[in-house]
PyMOL Python script that loads the backbone (N, CA, C, O; Angstrom):
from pymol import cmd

cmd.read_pdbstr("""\
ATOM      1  N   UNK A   1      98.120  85.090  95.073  1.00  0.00           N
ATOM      2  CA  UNK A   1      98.027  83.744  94.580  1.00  0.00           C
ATOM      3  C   UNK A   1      99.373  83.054  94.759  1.00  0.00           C
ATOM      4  O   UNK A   1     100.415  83.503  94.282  1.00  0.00           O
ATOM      5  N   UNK A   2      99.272  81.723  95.610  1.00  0.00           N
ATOM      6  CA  UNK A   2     100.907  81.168  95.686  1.00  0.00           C
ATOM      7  C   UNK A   2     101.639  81.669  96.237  1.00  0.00           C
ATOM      8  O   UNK A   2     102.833  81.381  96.163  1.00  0.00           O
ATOM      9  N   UNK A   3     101.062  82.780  97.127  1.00  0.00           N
ATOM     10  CA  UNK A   3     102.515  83.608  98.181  1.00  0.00           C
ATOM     11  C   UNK A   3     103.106  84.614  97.324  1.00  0.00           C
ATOM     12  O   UNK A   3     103.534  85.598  97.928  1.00  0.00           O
ATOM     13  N   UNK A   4     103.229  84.609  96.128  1.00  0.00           N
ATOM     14  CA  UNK A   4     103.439  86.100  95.352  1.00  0.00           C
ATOM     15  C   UNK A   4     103.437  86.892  95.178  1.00  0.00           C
ATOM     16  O   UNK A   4     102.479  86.914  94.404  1.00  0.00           O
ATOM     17  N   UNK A   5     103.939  88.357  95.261  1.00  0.00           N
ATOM     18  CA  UNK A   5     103.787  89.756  95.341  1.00  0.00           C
ATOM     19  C   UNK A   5     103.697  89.940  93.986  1.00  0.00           C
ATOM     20  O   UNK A   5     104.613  89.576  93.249  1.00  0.00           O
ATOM     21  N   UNK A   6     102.831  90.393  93.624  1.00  0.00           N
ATOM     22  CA  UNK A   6     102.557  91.023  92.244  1.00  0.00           C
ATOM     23  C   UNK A   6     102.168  92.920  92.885  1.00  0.00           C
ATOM     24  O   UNK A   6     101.769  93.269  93.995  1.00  0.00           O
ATOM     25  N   UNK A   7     102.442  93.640  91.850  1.00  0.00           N
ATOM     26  CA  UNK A   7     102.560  94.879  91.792  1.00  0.00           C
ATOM     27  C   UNK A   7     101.581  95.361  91.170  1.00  0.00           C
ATOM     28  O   UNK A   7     101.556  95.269  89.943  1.00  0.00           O
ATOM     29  N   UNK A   8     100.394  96.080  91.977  1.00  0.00           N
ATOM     30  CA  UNK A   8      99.229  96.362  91.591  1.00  0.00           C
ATOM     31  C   UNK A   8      99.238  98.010  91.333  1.00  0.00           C
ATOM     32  O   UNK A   8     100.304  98.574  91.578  1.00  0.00           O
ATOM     33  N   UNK A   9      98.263  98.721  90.914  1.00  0.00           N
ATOM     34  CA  UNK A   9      97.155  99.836  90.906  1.00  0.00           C
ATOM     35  C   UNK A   9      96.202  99.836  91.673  1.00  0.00           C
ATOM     36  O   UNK A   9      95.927  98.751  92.185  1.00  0.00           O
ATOM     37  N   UNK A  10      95.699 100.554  91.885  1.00  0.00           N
ATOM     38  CA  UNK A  10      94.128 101.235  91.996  1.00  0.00           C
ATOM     39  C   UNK A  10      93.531 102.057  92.570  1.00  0.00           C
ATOM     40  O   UNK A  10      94.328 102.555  93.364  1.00  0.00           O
ATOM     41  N   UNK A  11      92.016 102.803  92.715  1.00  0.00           N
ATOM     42  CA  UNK A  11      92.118 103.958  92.739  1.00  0.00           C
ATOM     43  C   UNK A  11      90.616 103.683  93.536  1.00  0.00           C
ATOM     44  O   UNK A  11      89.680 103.017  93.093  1.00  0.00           O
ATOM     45  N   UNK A  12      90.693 104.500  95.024  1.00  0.00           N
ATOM     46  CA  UNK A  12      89.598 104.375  95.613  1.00  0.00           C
ATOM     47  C   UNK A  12      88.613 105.529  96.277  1.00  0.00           C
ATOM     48  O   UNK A  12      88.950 106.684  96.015  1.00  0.00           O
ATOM     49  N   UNK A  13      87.829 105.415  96.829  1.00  0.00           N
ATOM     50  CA  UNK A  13      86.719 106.178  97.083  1.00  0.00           C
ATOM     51  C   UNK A  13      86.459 105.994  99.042  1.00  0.00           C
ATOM     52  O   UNK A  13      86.632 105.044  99.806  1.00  0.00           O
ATOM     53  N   UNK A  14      86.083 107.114  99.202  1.00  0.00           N
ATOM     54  CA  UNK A  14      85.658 106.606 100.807  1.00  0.00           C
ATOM     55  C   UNK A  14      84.975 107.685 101.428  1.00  0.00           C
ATOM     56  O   UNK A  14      85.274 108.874 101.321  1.00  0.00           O
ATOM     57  N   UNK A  15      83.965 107.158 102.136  1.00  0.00           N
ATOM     58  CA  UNK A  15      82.732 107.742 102.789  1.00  0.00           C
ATOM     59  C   UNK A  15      82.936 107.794 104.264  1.00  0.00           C
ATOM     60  O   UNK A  15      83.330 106.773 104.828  1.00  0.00           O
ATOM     61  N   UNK A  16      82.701 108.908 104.966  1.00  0.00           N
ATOM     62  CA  UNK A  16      82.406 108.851 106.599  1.00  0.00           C
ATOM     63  C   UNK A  16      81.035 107.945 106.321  1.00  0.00           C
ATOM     64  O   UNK A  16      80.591 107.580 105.233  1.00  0.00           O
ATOM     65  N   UNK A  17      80.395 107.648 107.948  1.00  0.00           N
ATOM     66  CA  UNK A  17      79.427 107.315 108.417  1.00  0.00           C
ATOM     67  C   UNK A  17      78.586 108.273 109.340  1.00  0.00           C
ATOM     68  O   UNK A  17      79.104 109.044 110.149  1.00  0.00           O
ATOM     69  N   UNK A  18      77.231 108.141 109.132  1.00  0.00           N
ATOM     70  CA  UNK A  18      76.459 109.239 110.108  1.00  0.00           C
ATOM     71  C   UNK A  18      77.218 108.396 111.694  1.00  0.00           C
ATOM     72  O   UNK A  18      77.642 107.242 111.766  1.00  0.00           O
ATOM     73  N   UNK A  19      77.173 109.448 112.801  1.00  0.00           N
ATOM     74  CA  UNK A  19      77.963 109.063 113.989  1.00  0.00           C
ATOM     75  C   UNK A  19      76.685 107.734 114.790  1.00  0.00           C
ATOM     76  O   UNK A  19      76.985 106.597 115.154  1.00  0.00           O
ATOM     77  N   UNK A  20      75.650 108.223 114.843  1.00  0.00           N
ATOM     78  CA  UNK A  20      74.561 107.455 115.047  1.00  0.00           C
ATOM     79  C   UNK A  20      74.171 106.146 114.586  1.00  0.00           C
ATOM     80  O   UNK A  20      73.929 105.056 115.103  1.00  0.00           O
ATOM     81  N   UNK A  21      74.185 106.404 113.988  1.00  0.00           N
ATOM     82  CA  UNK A  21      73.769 104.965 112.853  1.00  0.00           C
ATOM     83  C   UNK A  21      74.951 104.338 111.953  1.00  0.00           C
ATOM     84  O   UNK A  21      74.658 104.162 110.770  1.00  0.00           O
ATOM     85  N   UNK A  22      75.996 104.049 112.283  1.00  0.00           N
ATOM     86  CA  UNK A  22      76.987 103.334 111.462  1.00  0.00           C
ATOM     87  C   UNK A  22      77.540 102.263 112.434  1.00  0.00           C
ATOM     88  O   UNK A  22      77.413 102.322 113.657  1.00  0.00           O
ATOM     89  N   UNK A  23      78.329 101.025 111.575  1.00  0.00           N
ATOM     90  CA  UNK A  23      78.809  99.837 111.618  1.00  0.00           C
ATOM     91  C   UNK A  23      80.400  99.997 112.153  1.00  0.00           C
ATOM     92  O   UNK A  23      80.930  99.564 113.177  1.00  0.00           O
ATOM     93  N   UNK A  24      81.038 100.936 110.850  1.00  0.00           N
ATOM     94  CA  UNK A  24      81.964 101.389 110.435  1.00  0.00           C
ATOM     95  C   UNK A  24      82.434 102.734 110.620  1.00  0.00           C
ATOM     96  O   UNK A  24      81.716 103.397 109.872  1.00  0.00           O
ATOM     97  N   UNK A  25      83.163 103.438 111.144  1.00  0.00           N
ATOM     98  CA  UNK A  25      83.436 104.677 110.884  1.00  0.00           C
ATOM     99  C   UNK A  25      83.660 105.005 109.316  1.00  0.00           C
ATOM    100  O   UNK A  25      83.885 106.208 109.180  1.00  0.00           O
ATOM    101  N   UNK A  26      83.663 104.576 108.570  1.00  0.00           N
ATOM    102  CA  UNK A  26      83.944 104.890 107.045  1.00  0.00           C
ATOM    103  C   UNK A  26      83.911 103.714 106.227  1.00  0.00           C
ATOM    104  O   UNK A  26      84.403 102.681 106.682  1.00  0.00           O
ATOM    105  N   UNK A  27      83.213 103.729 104.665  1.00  0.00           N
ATOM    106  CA  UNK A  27      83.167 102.652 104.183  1.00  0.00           C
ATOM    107  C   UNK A  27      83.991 102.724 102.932  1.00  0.00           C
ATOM    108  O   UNK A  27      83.735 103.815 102.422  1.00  0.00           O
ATOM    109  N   UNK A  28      84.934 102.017 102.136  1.00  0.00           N
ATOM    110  CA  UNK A  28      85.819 102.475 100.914  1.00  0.00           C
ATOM    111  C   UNK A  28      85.146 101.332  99.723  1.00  0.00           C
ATOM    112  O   UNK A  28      84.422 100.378 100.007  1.00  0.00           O
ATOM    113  N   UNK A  29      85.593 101.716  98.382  1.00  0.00           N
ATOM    114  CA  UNK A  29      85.198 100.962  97.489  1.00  0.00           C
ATOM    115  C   UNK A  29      86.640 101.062  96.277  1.00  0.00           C
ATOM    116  O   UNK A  29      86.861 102.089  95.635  1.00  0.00           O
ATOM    117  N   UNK A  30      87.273 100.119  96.190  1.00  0.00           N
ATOM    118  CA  UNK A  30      88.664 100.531  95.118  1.00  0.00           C
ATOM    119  C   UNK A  30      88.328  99.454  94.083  1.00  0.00           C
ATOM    120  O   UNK A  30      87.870  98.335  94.312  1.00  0.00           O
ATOM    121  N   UNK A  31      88.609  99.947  93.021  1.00  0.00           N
ATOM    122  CA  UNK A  31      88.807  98.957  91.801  1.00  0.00           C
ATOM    123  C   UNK A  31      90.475  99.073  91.572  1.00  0.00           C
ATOM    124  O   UNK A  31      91.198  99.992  91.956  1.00  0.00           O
ATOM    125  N   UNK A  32      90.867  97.846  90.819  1.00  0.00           N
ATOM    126  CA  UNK A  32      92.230  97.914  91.423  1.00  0.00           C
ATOM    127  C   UNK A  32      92.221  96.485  90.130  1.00  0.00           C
ATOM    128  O   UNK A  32      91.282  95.818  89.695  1.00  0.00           O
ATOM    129  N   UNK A  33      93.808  96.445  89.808  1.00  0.00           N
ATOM    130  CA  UNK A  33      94.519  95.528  88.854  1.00  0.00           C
ATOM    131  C   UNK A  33      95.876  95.298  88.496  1.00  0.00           C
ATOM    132  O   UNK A  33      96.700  96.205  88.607  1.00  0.00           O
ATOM    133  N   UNK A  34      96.276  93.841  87.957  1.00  0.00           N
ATOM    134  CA  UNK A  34      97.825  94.061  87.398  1.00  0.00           C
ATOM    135  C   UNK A  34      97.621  93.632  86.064  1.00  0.00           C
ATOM    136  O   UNK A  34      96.615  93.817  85.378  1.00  0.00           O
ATOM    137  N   UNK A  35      98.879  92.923  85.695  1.00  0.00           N
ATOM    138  CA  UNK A  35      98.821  92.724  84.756  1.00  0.00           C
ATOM    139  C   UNK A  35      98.236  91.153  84.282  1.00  0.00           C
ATOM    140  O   UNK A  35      98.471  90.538  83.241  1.00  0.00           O
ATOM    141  N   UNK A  36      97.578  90.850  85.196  1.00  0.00           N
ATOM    142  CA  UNK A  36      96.996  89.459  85.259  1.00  0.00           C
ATOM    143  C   UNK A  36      95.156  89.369  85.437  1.00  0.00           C
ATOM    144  O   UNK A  36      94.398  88.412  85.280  1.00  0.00           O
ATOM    145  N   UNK A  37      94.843  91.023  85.885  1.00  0.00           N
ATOM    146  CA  UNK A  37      93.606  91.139  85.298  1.00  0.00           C
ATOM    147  C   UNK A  37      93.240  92.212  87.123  1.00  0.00           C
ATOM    148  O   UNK A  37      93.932  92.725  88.003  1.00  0.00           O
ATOM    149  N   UNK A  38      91.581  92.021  86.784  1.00  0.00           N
ATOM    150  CA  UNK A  38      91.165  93.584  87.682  1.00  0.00           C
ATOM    151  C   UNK A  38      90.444  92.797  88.581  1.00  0.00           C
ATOM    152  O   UNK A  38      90.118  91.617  88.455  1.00  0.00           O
ATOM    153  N   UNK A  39      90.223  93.587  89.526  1.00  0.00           N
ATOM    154  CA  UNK A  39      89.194  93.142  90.925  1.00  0.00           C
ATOM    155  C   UNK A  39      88.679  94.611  91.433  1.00  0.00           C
ATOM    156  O   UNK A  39      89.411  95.599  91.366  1.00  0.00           O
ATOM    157  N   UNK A  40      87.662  94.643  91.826  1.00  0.00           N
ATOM    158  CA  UNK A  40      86.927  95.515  93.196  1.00  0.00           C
ATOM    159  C   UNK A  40      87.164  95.126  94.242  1.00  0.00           C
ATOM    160  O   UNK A  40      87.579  93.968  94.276  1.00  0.00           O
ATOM    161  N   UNK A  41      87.047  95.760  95.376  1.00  0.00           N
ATOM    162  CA  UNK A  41      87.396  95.683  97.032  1.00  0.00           C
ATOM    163  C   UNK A  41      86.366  96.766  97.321  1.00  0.00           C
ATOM    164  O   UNK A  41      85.961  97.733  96.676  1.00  0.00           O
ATOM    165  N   UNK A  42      86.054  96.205  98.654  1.00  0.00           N
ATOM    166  CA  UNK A  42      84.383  96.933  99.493  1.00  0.00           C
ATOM    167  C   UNK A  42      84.971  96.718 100.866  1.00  0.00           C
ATOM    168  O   UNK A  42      84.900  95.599 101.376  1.00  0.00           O
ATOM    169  N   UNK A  43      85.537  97.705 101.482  1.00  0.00           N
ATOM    170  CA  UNK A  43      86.006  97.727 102.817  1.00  0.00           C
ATOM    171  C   UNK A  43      84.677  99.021 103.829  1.00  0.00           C
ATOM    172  O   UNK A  43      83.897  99.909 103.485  1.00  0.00           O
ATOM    173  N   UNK A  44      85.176  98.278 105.348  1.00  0.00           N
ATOM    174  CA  UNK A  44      84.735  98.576 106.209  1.00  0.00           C
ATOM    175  C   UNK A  44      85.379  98.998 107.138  1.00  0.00           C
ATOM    176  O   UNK A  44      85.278  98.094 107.967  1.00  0.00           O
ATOM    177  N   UNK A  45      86.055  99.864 107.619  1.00  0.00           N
ATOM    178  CA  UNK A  45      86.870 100.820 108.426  1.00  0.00           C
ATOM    179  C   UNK A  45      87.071 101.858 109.678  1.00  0.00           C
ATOM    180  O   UNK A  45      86.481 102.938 109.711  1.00  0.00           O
ATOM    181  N   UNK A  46      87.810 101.493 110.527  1.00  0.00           N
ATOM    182  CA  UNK A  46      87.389 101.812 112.169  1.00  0.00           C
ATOM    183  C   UNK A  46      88.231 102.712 113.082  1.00  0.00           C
ATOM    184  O   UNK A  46      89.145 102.030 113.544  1.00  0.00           O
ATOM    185  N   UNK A  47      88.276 103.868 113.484  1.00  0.00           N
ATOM    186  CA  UNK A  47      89.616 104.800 113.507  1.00  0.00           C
ATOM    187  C   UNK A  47      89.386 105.876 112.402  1.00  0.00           C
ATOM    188  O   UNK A  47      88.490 106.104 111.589  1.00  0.00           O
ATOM    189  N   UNK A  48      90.822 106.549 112.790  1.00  0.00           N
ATOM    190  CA  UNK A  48      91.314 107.502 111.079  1.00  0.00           C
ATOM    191  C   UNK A  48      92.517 107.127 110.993  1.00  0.00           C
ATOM    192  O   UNK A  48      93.286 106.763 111.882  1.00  0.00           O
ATOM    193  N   UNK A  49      92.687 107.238 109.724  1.00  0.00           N
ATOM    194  CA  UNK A  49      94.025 107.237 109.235  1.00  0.00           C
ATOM    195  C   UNK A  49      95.228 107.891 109.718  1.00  0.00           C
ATOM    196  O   UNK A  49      96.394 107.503 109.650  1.00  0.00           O
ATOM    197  N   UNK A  50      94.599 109.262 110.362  1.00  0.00           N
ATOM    198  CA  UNK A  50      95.815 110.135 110.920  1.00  0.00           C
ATOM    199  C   UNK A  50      96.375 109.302 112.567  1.00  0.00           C
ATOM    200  O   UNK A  50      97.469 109.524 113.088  1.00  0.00           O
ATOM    201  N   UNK A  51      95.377 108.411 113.096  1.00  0.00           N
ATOM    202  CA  UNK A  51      95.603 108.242 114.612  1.00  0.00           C
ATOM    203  C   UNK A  51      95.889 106.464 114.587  1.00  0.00           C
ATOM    204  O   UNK A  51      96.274 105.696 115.468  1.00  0.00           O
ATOM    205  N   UNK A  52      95.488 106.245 113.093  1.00  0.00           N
ATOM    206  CA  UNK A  52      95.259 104.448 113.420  1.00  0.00           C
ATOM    207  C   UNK A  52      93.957 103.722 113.271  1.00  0.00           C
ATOM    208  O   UNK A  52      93.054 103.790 114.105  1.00  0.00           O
ATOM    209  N   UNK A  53      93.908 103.039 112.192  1.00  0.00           N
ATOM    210  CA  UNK A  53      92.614 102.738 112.039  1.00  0.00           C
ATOM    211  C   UNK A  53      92.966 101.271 111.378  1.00  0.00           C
ATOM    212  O   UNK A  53      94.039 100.997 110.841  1.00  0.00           O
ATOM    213  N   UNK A  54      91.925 100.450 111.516  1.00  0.00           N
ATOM    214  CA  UNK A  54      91.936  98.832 111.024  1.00  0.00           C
ATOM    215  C   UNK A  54      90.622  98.526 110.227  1.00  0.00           C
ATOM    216  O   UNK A  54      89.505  98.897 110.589  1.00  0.00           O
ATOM    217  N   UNK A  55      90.873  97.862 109.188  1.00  0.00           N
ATOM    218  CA  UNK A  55      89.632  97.671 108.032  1.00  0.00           C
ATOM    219  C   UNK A  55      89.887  96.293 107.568  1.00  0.00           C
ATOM    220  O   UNK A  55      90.979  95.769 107.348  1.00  0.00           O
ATOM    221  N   UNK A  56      88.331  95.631 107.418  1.00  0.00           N
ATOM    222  CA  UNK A  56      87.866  94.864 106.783  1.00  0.00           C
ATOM    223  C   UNK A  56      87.358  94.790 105.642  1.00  0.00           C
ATOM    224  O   UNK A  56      86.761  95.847 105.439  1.00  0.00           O
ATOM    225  N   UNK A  57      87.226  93.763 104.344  1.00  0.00           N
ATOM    226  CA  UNK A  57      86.723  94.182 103.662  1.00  0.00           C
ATOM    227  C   UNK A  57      86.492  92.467 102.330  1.00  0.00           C
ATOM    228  O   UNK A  57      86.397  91.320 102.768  1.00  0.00           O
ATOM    229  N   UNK A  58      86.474  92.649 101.551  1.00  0.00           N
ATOM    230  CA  UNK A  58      86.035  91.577 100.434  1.00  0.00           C
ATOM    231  C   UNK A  58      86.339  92.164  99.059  1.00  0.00           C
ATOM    232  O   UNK A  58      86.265  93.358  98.769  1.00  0.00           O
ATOM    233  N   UNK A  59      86.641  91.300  98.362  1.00  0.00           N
ATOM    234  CA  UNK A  59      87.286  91.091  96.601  1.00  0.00           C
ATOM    235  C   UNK A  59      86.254  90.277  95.767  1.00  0.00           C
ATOM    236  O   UNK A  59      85.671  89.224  96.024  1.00  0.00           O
ATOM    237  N   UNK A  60      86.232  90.750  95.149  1.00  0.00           N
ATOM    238  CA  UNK A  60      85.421  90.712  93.626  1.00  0.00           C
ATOM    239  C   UNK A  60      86.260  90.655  92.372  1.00  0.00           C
ATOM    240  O   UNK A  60      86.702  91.668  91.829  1.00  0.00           O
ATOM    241  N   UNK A  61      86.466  89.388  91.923  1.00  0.00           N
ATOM    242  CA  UNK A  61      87.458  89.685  91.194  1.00  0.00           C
ATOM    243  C   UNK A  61      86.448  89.747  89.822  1.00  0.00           C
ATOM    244  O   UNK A  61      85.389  89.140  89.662  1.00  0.00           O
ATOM    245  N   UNK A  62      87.214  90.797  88.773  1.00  0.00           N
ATOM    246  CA  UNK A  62      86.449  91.429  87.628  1.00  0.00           C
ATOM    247  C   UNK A  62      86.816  90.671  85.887  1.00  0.00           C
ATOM    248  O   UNK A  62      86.207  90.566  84.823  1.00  0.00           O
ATOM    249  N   UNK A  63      87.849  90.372  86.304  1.00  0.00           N
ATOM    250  CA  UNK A  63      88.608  90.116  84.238  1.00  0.00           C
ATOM    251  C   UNK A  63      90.132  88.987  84.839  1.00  0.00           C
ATOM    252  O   UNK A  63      90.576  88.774  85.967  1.00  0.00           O
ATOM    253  N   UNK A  64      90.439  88.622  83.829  1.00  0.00           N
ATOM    254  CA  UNK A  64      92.024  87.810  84.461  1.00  0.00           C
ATOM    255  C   UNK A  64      91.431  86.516  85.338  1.00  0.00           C
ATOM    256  O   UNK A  64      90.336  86.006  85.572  1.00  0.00           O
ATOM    257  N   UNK A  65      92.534  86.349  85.604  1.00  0.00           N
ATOM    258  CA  UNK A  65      92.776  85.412  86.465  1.00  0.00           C
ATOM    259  C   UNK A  65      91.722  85.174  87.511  1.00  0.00           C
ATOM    260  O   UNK A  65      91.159  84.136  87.856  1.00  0.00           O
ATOM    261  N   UNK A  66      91.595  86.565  87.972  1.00  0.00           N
ATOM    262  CA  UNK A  66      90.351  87.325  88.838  1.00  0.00           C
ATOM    263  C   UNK A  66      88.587  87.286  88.413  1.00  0.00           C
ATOM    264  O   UNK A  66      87.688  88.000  88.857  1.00  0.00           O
ATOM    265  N   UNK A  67      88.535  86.432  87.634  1.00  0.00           N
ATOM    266  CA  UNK A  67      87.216  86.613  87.071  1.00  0.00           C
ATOM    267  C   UNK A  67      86.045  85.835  87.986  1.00  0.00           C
ATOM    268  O   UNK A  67      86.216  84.622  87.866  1.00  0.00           O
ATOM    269  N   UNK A  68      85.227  86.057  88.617  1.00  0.00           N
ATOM    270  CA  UNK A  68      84.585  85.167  88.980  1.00  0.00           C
ATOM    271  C   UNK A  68      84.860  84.493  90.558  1.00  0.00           C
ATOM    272  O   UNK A  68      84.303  83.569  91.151  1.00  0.00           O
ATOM    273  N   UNK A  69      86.051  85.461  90.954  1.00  0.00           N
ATOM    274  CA  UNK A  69      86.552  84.504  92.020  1.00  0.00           C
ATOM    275  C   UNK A  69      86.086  85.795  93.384  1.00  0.00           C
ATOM    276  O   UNK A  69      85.857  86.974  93.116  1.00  0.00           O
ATOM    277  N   UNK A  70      86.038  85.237  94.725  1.00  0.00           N
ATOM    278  CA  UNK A  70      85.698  86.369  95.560  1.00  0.00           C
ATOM    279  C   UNK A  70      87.181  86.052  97.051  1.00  0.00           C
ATOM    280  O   UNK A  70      87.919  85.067  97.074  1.00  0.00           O
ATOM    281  N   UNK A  71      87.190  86.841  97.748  1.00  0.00           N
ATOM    282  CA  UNK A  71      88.263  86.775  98.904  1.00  0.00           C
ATOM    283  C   UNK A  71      87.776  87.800  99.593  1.00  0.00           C
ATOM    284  O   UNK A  71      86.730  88.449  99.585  1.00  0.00           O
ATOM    285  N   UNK A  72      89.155  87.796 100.422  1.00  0.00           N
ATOM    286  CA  UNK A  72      88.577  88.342 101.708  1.00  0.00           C
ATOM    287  C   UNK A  72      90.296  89.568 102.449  1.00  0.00           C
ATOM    288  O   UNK A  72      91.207  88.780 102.701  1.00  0.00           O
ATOM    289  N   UNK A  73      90.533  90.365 102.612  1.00  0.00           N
ATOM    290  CA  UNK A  73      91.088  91.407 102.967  1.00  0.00           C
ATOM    291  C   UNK A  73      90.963  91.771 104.271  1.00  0.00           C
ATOM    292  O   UNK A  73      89.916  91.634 104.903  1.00  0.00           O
ATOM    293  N   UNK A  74      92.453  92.444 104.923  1.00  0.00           N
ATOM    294  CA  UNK A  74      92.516  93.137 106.240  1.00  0.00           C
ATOM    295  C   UNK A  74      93.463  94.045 106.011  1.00  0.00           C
ATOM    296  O   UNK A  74      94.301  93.675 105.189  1.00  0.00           O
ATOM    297  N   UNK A  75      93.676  95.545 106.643  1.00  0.00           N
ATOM    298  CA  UNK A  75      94.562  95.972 106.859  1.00  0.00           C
ATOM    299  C   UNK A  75      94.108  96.835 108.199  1.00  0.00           C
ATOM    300  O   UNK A  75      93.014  97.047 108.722  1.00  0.00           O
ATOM    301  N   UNK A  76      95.977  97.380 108.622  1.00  0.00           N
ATOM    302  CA  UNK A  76      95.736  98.581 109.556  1.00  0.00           C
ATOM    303  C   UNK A  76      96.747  99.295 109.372  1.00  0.00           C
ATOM    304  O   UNK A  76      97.529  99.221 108.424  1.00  0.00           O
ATOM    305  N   UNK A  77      96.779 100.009 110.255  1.00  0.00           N
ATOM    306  CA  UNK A  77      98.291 101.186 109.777  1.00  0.00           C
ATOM    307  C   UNK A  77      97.533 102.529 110.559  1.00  0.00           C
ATOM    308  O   UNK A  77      96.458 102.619 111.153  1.00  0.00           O
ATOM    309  N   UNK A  78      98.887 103.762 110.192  1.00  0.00           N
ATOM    310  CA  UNK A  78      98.289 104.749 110.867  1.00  0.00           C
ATOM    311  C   UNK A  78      99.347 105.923 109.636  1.00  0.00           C
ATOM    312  O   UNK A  78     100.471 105.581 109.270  1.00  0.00           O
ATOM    313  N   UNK A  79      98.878 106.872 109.311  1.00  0.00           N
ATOM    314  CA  UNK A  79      98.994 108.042 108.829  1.00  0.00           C
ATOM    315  C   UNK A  79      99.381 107.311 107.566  1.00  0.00           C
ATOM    316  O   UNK A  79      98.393 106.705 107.153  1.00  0.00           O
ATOM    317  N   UNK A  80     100.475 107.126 106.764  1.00  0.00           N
ATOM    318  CA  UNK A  80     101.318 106.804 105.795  1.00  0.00           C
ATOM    319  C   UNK A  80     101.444 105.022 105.271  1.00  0.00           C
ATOM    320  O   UNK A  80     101.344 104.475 104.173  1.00  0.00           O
ATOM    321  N   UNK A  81     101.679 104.574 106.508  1.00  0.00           N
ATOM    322  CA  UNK A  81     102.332 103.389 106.752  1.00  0.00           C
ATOM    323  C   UNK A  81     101.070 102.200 107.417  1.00  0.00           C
ATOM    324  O   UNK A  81     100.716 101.941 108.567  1.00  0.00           O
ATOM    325  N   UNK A  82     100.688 101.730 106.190  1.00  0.00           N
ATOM    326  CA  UNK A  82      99.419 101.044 106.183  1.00  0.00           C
ATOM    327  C   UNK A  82      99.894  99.381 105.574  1.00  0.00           C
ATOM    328  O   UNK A  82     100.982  99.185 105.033  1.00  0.00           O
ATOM    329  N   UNK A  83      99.330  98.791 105.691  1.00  0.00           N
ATOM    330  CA  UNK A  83      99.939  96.564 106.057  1.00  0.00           C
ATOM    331  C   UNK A  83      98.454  96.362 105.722  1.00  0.00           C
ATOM    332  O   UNK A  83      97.534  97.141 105.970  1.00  0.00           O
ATOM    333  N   UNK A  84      98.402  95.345 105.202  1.00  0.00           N
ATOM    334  CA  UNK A  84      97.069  94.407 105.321  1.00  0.00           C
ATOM    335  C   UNK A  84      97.712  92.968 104.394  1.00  0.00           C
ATOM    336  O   UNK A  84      98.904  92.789 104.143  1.00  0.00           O
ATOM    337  N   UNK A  85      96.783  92.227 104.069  1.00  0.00           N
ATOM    338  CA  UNK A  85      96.419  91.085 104.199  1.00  0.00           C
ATOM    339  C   UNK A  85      95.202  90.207 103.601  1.00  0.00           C
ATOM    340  O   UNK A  85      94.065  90.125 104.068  1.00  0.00           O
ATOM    341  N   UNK A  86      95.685  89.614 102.532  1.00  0.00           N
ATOM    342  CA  UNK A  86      93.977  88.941 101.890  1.00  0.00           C
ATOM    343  C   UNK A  86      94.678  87.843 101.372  1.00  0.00           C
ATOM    344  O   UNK A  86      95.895  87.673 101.458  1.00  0.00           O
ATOM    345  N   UNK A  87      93.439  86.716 100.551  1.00  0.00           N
ATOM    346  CA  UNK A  87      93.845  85.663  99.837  1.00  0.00           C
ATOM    347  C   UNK A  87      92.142  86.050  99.047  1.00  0.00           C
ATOM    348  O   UNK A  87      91.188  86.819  99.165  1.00  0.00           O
ATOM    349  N   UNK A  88      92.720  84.707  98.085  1.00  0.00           N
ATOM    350  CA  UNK A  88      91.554  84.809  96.888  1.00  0.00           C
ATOM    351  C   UNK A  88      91.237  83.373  97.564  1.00  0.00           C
ATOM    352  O   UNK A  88      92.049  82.575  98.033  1.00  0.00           O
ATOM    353  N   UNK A  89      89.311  83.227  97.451  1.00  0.00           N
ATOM    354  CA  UNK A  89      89.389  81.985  97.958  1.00  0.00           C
ATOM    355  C   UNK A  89      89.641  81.236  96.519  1.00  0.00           C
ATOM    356  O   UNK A  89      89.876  81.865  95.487  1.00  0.00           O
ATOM    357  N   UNK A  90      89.551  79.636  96.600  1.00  0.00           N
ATOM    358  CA  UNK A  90      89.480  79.377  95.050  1.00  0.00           C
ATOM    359  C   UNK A  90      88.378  79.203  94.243  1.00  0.00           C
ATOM    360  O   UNK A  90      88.522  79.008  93.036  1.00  0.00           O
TER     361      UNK A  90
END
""", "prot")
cmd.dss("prot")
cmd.show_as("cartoon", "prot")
cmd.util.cbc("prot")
cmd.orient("prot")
């Protein structure tokens, strides 16, 4: 919000895809918060982590500031050293 780094948490989950039938090589789900309130994230993910992989995904914001509001997320990276990228719409 406003170009601001705020210092978050959160704690996520993540699924392969059957090789056949998927969108995504892997799909993640994190709930996540500061001290200004909580959101969910539902990513979609392409690669592995060990070689390089890039994900899409969407925000749900839950309590705070975040209540009611939805956005939109990117990252990529490879082993450790992972970057992304979102805004809240308003």
């Amino acid at each position: 919000m406003e170009g601001k780094k705020i210092a978050s948490t959160f704690t996520c989950i993540a699924m392969s895809q059957p090789e056949k039938s998927k969108i995504f090589d892997s799909h993640m789900i994190c709930n996540g918060g500061d001290a200004t309130g909580t959101w969910t994230s539902v990513w979609g993910c392409n690669g592995q982590q060990a070689t390089g992989m890039g994900c899409w995904g969407g925000l749900f914001g839950q309590t705070g500031v975040y209540a009611n509001r939805r956005g939109v997320l990117s990252g990529s990276g490879k082993g450790t050293m992972q970057m992304g990228t979102g805004h809240w719409d308003k």
